[in-house]
KOLVO-72801 format. One record per residue: z, y, x of N, C-alpha, C in turn. Coordinates in steps of 0.05 Angstrom, whole numbers, padded with zeros to 5 digits, always signed. Example, Ala and Ser with C-alpha at 12.3 -4.5 7.8 and 13.67 -1.06 7.14 Angstrom:
% residues 2
+00156-00114+00264+00156-00090+00246+00156-00066+00264
+00142-00045+00257+00143-00021+00273+00157+00001+00258
***
This chain:
% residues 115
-01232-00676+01365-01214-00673+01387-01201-00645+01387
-01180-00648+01386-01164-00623+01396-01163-00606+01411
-01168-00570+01418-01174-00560+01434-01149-00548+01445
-01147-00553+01479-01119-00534+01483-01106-00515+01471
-01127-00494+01455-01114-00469+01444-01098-00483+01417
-01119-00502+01400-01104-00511+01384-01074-00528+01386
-01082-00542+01406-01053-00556+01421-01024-00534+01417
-01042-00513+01436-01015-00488+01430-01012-00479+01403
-01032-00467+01400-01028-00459+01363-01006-00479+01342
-01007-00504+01353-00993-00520+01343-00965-00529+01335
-00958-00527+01365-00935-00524+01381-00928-00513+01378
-00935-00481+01376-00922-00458+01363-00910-00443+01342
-00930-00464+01316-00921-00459+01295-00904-00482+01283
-00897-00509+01305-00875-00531+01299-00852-00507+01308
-00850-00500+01325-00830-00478+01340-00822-00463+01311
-00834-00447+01303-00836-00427+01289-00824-00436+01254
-00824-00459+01247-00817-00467+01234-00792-00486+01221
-00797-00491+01246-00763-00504+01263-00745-00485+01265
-00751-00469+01275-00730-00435+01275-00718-00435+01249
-00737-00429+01237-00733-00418+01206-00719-00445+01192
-00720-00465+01193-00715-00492+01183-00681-00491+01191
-00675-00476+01216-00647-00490+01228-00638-00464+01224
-00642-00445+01227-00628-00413+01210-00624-00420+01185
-00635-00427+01175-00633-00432+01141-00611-00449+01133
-00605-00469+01152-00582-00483+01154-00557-00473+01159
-00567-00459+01184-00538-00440+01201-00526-00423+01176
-00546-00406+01158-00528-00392+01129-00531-00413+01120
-00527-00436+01113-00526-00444+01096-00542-00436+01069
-00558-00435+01072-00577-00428+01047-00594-00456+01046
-00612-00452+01016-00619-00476+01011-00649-00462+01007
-00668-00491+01011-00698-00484+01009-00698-00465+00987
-00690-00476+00965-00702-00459+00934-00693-00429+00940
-00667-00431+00947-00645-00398+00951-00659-00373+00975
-00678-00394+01001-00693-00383+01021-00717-00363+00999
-00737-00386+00990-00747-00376+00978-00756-00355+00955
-00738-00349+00935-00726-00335+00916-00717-00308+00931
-00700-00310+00954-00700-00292+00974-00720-00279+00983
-00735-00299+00991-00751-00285+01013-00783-00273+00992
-00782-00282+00965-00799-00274+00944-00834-00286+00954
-00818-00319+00961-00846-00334+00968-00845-00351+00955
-00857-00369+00938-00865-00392+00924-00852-00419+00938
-00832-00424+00918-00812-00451+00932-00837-00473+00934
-00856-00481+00920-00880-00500+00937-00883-00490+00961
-00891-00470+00968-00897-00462+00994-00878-00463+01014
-00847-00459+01005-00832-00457+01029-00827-00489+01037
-00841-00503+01020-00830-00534+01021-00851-00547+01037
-00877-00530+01034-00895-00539+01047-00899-00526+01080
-00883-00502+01088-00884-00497+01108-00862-00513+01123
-00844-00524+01112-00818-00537+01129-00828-00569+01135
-00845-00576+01119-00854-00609+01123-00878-00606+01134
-00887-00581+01151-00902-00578+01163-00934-00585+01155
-00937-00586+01134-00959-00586+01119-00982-00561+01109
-00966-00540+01108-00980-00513+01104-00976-00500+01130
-00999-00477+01138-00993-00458+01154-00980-00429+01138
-00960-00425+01160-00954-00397+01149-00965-00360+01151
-00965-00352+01130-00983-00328+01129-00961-00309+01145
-00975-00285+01167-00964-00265+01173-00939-00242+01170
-00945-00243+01135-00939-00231+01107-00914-00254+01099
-00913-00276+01098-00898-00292+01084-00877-00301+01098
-00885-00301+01136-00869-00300+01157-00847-00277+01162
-00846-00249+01156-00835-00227+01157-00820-00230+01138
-00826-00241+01105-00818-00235+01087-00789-00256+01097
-00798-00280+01102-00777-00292+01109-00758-00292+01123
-00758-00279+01145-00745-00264+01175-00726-00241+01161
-00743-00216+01150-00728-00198+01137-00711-00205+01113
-00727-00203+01088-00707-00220+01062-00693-00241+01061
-00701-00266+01073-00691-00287+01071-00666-00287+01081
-00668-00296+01115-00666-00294+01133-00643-00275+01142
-00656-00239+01131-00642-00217+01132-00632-00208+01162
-00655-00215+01176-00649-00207+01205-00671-00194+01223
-00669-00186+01247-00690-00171+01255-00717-00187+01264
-00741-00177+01263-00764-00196+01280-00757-00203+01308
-00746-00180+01322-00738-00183+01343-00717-00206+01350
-00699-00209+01334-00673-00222+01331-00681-00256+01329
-00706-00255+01311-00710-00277+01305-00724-00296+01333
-00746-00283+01348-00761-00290+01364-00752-00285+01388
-00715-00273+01398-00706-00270+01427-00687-00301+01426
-00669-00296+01397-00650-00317+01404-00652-00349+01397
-00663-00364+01418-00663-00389+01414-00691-00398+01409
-00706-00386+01404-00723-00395+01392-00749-00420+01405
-00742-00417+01441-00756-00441+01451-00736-00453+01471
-00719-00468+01456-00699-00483+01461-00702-00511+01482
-00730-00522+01472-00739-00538+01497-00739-00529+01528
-00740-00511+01533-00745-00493+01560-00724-00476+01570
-00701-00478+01543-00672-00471+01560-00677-00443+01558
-00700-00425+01554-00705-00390+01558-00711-00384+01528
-00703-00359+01528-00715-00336+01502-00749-00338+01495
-00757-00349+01487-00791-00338+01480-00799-00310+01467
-00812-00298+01492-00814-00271+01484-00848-00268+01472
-00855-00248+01456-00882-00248+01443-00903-00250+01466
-00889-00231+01498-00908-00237+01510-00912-00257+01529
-00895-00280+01523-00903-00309+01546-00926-00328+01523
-00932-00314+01500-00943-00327+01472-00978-00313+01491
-00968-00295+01484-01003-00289+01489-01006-00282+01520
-00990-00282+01542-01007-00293+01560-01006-00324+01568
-01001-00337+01551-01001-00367+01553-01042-00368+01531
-01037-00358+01511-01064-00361+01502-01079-00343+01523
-01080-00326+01528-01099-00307+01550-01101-00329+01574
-01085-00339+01586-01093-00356+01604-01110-00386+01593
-01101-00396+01564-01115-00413+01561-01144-00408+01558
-01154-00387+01538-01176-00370+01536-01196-00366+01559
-01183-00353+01580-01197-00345+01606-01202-00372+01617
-01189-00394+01617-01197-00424+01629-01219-00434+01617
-01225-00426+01592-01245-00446+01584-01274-00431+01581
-01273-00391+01592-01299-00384+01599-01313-00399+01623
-01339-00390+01619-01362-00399+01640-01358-00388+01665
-01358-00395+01689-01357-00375+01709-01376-00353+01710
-01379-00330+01716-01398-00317+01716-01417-00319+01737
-01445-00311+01734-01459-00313+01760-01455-00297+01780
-01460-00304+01802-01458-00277+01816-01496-00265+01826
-01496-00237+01820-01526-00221+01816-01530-00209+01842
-01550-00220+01857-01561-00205+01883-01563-00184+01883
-01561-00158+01896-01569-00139+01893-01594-00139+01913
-01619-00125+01899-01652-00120+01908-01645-00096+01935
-01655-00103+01951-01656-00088+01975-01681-00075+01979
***
């Protein structure tokens, strides 16, 4: 069974790949030409767009900057969570995981203090 965080984790990197999938279109560039660009292994860019591979940190940048040829910033203000009509900024990402995180600790006890 699937865990909320993973749910998001998920979601995020359909997002994240979709970006990159519909920029790649917008220049008009082609999978092989992305790749070769962006100096990542055309298996791999084929496997991150059919959503089959996860993408590395390292391989994400490479694509954004070389490929791509645009800022991180640029990439992750404009458009990028289009379902919701708003910009997705890095920090509605992690306090969306911080809140999922903090939901699924234990409540803590609460400790008498000895009189």
């Amino acid at each position: 069974m699937e865990s909320d965080l993973e749910k998001i984790e998920k979601k995020y990197l359909e997002k994240l790949m979709n970006r990159i999938i519909n920029l790649r279109k917008e220049h008009g560039i082609s999978q092989e030409k992305l790749a070769i660009e962006s100096d990542v292994a055309r298996s791999l860019m084929r496997g991150y767009e059919r959503h089959e591979r996860n993408i590395s940190f390292a391989n994400l940048i490479r694509i954004i900057k070389l490929g791509l040829k645009m800022s991180v910033e640029d990439f992750f203000s404009e458009g990028f969570d289009n379902q919701n009509k708003s910009n997705l900024k890095v920090d509605d990402i992690n306090h969306e995981l911080t809140r999922t995180v903090k939901s699924k600790k234990s409540p803590k006890k609460k400790i008498k203090s000895k009189k």
